[in-house]
C-alpha atoms as an extended CHARMM CRD file, in Angstrom:
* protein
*
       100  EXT
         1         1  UNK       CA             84.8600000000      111.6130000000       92.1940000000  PROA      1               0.0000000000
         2         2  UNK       CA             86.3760000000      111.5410000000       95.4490000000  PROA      2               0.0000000000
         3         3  UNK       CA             90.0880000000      113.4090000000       95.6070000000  PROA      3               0.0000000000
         4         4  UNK       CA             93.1010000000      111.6370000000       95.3490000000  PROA      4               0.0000000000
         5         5  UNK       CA             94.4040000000      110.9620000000       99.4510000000  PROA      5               0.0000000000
         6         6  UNK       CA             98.0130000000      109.2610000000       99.9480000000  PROA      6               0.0000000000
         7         7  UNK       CA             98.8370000000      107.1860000000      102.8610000000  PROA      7               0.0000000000
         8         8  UNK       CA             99.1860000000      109.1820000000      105.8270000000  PROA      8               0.0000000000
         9         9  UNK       CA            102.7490000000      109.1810000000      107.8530000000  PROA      9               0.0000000000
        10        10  UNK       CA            103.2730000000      108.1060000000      111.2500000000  PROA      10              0.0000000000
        11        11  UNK       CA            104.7040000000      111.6360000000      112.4250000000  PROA      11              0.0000000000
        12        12  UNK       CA            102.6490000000      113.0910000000      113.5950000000  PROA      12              0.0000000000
        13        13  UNK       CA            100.4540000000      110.6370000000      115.2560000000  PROA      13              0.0000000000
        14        14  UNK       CA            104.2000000000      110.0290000000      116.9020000000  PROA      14              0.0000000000
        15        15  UNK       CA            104.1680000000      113.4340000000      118.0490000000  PROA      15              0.0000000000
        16        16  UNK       CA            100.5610000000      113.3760000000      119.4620000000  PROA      16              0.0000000000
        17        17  UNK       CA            102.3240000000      110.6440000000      121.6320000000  PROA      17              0.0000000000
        18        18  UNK       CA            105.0820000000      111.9340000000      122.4470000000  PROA      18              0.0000000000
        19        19  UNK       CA            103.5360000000      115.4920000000      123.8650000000  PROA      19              0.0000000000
        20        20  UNK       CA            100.2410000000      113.8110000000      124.4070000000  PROA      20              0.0000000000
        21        21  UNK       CA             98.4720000000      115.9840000000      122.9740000000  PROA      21              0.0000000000
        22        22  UNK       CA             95.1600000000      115.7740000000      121.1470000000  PROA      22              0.0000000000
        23        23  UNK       CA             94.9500000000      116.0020000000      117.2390000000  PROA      23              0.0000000000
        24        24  UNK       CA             92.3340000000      118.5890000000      115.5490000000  PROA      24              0.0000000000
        25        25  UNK       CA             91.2680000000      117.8290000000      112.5120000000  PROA      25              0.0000000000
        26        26  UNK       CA             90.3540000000      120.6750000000      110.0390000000  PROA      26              0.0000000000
        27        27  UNK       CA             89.2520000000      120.6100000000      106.4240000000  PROA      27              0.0000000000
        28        28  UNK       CA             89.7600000000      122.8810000000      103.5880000000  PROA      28              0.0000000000
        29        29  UNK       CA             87.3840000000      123.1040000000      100.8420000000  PROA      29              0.0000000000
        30        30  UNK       CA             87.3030000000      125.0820000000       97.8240000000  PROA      30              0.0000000000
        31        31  UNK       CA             85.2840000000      125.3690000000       94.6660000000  PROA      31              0.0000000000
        32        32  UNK       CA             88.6490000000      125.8760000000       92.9390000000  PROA      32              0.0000000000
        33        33  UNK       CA             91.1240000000      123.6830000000       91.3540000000  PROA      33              0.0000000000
        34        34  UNK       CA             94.0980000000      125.6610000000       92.8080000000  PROA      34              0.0000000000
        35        35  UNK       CA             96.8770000000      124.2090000000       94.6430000000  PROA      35              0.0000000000
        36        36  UNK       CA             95.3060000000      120.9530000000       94.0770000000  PROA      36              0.0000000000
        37        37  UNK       CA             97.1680000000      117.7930000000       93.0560000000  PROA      37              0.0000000000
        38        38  UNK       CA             98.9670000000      118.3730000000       89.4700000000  PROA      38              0.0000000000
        39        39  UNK       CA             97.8690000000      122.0260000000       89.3510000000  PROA      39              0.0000000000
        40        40  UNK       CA            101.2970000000      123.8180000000       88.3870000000  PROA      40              0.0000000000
        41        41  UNK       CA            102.3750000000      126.6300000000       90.1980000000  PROA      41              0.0000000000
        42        42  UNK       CA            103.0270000000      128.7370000000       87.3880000000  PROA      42              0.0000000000
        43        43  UNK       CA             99.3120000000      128.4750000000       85.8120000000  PROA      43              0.0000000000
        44        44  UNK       CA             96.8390000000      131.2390000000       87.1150000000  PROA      44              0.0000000000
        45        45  UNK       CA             93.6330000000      130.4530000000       89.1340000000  PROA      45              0.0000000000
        46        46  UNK       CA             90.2530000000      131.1220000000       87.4520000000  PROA      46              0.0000000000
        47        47  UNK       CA             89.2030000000      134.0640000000       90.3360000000  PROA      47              0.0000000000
        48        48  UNK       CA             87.6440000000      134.6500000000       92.9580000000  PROA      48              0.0000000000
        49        49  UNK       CA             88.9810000000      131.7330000000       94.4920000000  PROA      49              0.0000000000
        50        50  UNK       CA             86.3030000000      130.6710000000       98.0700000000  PROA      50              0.0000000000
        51        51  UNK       CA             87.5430000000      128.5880000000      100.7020000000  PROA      51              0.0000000000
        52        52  UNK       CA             85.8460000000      127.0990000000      103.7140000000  PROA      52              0.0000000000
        53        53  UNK       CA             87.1130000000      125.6260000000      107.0240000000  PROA      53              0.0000000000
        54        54  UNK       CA             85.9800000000      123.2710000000      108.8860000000  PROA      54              0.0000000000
        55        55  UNK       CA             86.7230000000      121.6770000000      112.3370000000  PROA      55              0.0000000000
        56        56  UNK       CA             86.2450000000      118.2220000000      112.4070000000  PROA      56              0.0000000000
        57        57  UNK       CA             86.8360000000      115.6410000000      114.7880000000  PROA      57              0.0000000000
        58        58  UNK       CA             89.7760000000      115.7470000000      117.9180000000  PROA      58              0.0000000000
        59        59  UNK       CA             91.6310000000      112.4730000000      118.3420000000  PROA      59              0.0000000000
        60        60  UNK       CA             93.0980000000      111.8510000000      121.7840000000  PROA      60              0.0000000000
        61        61  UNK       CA             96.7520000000      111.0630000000      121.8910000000  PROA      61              0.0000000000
        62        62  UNK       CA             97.2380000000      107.1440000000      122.2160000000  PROA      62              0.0000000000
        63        63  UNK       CA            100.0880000000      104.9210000000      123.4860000000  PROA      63              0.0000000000
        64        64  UNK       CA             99.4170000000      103.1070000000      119.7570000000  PROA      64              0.0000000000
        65        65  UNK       CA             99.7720000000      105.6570000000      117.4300000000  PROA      65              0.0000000000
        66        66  UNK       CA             99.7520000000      102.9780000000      114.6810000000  PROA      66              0.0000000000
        67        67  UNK       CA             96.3350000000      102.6250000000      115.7980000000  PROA      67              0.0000000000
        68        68  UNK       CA             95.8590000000      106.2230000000      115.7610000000  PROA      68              0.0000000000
        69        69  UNK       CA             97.1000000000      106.5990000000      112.5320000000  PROA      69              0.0000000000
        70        70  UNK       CA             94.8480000000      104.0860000000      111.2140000000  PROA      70              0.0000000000
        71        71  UNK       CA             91.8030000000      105.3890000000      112.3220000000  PROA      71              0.0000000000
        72        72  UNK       CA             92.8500000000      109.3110000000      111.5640000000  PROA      72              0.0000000000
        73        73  UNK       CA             92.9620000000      108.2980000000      107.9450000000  PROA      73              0.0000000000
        74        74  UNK       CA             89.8470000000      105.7920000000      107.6370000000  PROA      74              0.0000000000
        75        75  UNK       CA             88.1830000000      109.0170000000      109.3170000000  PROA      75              0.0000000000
        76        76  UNK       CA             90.0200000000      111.4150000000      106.3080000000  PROA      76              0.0000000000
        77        77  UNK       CA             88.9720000000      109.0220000000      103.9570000000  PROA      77              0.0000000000
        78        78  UNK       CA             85.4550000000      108.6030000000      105.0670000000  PROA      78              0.0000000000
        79        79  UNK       CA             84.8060000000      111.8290000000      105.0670000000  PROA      79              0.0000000000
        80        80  UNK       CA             86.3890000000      113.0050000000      101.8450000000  PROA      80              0.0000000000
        81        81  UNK       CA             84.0060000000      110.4640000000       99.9730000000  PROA      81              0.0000000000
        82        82  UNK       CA             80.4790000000      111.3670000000      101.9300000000  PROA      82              0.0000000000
        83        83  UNK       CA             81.4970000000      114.8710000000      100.5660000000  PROA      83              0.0000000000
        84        84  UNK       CA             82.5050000000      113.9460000000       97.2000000000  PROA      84              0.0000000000
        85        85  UNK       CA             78.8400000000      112.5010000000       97.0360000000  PROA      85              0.0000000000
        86        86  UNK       CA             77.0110000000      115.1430000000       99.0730000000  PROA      86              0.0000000000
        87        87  UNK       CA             78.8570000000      118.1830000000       96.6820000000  PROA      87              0.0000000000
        88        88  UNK       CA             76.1210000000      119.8210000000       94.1250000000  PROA      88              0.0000000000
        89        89  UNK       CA             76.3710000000      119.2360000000       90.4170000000  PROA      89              0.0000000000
        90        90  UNK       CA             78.4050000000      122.2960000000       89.4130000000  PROA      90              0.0000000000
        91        91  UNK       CA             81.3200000000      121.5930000000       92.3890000000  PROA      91              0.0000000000
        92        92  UNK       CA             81.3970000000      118.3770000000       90.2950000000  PROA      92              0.0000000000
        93        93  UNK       CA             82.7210000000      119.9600000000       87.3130000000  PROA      93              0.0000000000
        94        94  UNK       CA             85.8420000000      121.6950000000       86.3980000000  PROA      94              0.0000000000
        95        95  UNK       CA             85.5240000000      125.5630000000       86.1020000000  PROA      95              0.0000000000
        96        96  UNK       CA             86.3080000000      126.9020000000       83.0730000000  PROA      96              0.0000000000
        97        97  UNK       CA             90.0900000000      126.7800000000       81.6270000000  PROA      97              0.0000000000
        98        98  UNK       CA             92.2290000000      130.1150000000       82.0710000000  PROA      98              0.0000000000
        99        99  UNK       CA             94.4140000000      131.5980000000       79.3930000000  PROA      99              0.0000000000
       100       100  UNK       CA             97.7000000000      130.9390000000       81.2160000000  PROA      100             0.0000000000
C-alpha cells in the first residue's frame, strides 16, 4: 500500500525561484509507524525505532515553478509507490500493537 501523499504547495518551489537555488530531495524511511499520518502523539512507539536517509534527486530552480512543482511531486509520488512495491513482506505489515 503506498502512503498517503497530499498535494504539494507552491512555497517552496516559489522560493527555489526566488533565491534560485536548487531543491534536494531527501527521503525518510522507517520500519515504524511513528509520527506517521493518524499516529497520536500521546501513544508510545513499539522500540527500537530505525530510520534511513536518502538523497534523492536535485531539481534546478525554474522561472515556472508551477512546472516545478508539478514534476517535484509526480517524482515524490513515483517514487513512494516503486518503494511501496519493492518493500519486503514484513515492512508490509503493521508491527505489533503497544500497551499505551
Amino acid at each position: 500500500m503506498t502512503p498517503p501523499l497530499n498535494p504539494f504547495r507552491p512555497g517552496v518551489t516559489l522560493i527555489a525561484k526566488l533565491a534560485q537555488a536548487p531543491i534536494q530531495t531527501v527521503f525518510i524511511d522507517t520500519d515504524s509507524p511513528y509520527l506517521s499520518k493518524g499516529w497520536p502523539l500521546w501513544r508510545v512507539p513499539p522500540l527500537p525505532i530505525v530510520f534511513t536517509l536518502r538523497l534523492g534527486k536535485r531539481f534546478a530552480a525554474t522561472q515556472d515553478s508551477d512546472v516545478l512543482q508539478a514534476d517535484l511531486e509526480h517524482y515524490f509520488r513515483q517514487n513512494m509507490e516503486q518503494r511501496a512495491t519493492d518493500a519486503s513482506p514484513e515492512c508490509q505489515t503493521p508491527r505489533a500493537p503497544t500497551l499505551s
